[in-house]
C-alpha positions in Angstrom: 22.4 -110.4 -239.3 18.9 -109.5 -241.2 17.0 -111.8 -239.0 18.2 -109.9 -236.1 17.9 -106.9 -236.9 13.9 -107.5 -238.4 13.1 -109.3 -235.1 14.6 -106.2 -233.1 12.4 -104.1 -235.2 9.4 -105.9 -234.6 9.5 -106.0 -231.2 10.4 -102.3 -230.1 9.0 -101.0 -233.1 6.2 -102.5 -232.2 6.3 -101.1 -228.6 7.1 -97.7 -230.0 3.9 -97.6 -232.3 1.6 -99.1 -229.6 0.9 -102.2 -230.9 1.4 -104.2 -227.5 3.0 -103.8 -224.0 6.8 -105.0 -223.0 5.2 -107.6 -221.7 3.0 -108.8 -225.1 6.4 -108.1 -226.7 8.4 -110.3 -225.0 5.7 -113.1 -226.2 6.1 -111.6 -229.6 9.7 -112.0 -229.9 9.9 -115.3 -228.7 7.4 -116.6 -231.9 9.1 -114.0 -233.7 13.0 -115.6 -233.1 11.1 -119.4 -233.2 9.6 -118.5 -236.8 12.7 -117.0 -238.0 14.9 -120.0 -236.9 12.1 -122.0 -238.8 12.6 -119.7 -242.0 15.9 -120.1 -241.9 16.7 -123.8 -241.1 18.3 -123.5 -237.7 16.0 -125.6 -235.8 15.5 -128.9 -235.6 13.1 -131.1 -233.6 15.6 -132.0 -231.0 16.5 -128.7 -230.4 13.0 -127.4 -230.0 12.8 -130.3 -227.7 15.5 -128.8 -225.7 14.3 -125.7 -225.5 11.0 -126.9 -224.1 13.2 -128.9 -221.6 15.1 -125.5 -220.9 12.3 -123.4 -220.6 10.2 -125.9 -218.4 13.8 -125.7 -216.1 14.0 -121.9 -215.7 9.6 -121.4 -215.2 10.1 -124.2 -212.6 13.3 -121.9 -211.0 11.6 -118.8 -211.6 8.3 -120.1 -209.4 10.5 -121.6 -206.8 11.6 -118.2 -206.2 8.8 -116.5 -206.3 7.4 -119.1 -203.6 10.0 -118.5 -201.5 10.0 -114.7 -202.1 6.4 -114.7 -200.7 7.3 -116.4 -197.6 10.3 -114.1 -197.1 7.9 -111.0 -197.5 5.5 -112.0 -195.2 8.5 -112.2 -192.7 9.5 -108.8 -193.1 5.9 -107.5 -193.3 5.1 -109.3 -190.2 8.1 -107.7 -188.5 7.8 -104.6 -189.9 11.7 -104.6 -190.7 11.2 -102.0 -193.8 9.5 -99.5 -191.9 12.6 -100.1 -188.5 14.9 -100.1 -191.6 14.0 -97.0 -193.2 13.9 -95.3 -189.8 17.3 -96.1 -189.2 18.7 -94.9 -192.5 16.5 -91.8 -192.6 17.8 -91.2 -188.8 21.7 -91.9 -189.6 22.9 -89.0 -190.5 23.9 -89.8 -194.1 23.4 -87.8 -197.5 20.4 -89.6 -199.4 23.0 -90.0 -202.3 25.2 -91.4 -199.8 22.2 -93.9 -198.9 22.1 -94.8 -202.5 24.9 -95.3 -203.6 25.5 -97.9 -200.4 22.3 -99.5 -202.0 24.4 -99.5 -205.6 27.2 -101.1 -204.2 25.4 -103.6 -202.3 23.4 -104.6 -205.8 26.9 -104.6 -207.3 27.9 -107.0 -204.9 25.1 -109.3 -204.7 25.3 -109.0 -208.8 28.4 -111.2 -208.5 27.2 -114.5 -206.8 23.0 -114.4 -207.6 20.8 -113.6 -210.6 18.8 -110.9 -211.4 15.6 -111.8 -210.8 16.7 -113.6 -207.2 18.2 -109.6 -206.8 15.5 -107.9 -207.3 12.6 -110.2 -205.2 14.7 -110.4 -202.2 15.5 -106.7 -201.6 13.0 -105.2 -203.0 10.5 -105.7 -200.3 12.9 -104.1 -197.5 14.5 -101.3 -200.1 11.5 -99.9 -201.3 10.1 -98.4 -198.3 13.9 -96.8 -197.3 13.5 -95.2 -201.1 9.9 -93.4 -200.6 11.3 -92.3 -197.0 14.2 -90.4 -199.1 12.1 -88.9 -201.3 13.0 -90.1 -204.5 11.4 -90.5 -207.9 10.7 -94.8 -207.2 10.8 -94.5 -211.3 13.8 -93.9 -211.5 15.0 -95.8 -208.4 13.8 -98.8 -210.4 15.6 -97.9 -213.6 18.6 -96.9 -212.7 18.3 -100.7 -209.7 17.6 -102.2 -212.8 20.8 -100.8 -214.3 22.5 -102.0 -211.5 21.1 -105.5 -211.4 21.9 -106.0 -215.4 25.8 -105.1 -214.7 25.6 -108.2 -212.1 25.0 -110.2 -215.2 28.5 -109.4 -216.3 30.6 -109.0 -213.4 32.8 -112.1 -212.5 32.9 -114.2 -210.7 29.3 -115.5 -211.2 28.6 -113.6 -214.1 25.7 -115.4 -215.8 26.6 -114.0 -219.4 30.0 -114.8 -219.5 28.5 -118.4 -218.9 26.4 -118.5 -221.6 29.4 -117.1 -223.8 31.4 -120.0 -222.8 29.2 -122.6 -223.0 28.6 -121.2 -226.8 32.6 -120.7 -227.1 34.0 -123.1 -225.4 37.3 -122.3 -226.8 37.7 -119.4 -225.5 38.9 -119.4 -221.7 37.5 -117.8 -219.0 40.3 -115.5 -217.7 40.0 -113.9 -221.4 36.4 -113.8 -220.9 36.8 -111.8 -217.6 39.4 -109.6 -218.8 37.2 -109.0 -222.0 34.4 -107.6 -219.7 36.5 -104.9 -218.3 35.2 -102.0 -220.9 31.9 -103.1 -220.9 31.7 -102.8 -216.9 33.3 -99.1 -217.4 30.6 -98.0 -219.9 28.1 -99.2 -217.8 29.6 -97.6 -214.4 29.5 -94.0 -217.0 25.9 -94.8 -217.9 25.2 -96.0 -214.0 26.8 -92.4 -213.4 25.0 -89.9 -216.0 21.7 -91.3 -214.7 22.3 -90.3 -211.1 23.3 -87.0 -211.9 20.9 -86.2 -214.7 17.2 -88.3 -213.4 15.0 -86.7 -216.6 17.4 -89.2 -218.9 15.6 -91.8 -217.4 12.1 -90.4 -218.3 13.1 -88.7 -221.5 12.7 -90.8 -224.3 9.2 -92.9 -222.9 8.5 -88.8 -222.4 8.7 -88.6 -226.8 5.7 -91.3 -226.4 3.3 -89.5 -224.9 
């Protein structure tokens, strides 16, 4: 597990030092994990080939979505459904944490059958605007979305990283996989929990970076 735990190092070490941005990192721990499965002999030219197959798939995906995410905004800007949206919610008569936690739930939901990214494009854009009419911090709105989103990635039945498990295991079935979730989901539920009732954890440790 070295090589895991160095490349972990590097990258938010590096973040934590200042040496680049998340996003610089990311680049730096993809030609970190590609020189480490060099050092190490786990690479071959067929699977590099693949993963330059793979990662031309998911950039083409990726686009696609953002092309038809910018179509979809300039619906809803055109028909100003954020701003009739967030009048109706603001004028409904529920608790703002009501309001968000109806927004949770509907991420939770949505977690189950698309991906993250997909999440976040498409509701964004009408979300956002029903946030900054409730008054709250949209810094931790995103973190604690972005929570949210990230337990979609686990929940069945469209779970995207109990796929990947499987397809790496194929052994093991996918009842076992869904079952084996189950304490995972609750943790995250707790940590989903603490940052709705305590909003400085979400700013306190970029706060020890200042």
């Amino acid at each position: 597990m070295w090589h895991i735990a160095l490349l972990f190092a590097l990258v938010i070490g590096g973040i934590y030092i200042g040496w680049f941005s998340p996003t610089e990192a990311a680049s730096v721990g993809a030609f970190g994990a590609f020189a480490l499965a060099l050092a190490v002999g786990r690479i071959d030219l067929a699977t590099f080939v693949g993963c330059l197959k793979e990662t031309a798939a998911t950039t083409g995906m990726i686009f696609l979505i953002l092309i038809g995410t910018a179509v979809f905004n300039f619906f809803i800007e055109t028909t100003m459904l954020p701003a009739l949206l967030a009048d109706w919610i603001v004028s409904s008569g529920l608790s703002p944490i009501a309001i968000l936690l109806l927004i949770l739930a509907f991420y939770v939901v949505l977690g189950c059958f698309m991906d993250s990214l997909s999440m976040i494009l498409l509701t964004l854009p009408v979300l956002f605007p029903v946030v900054q009419a409730l008054d709250f911090d949209v810094i931790w709105f995103g973190i604690v979305v972005l929570s949210v989103v990230e337990v979609g990635l686990i929940t069945p039945p469209v779970g995207m990283n109990l796929f990947v498990i499987m397809a790496s295991y194929p052994e093991v079935r996918l009842k076992s996989l869904y079952l084996g979730v189950i304490p995972f989901l609750m943790a995250d539920m707790v940590r989903i929990a603490l940052l709705i009732l305590f909003p400085t954890l979400t700013l306190w440790l970029p706060s020890l970076m200042a």
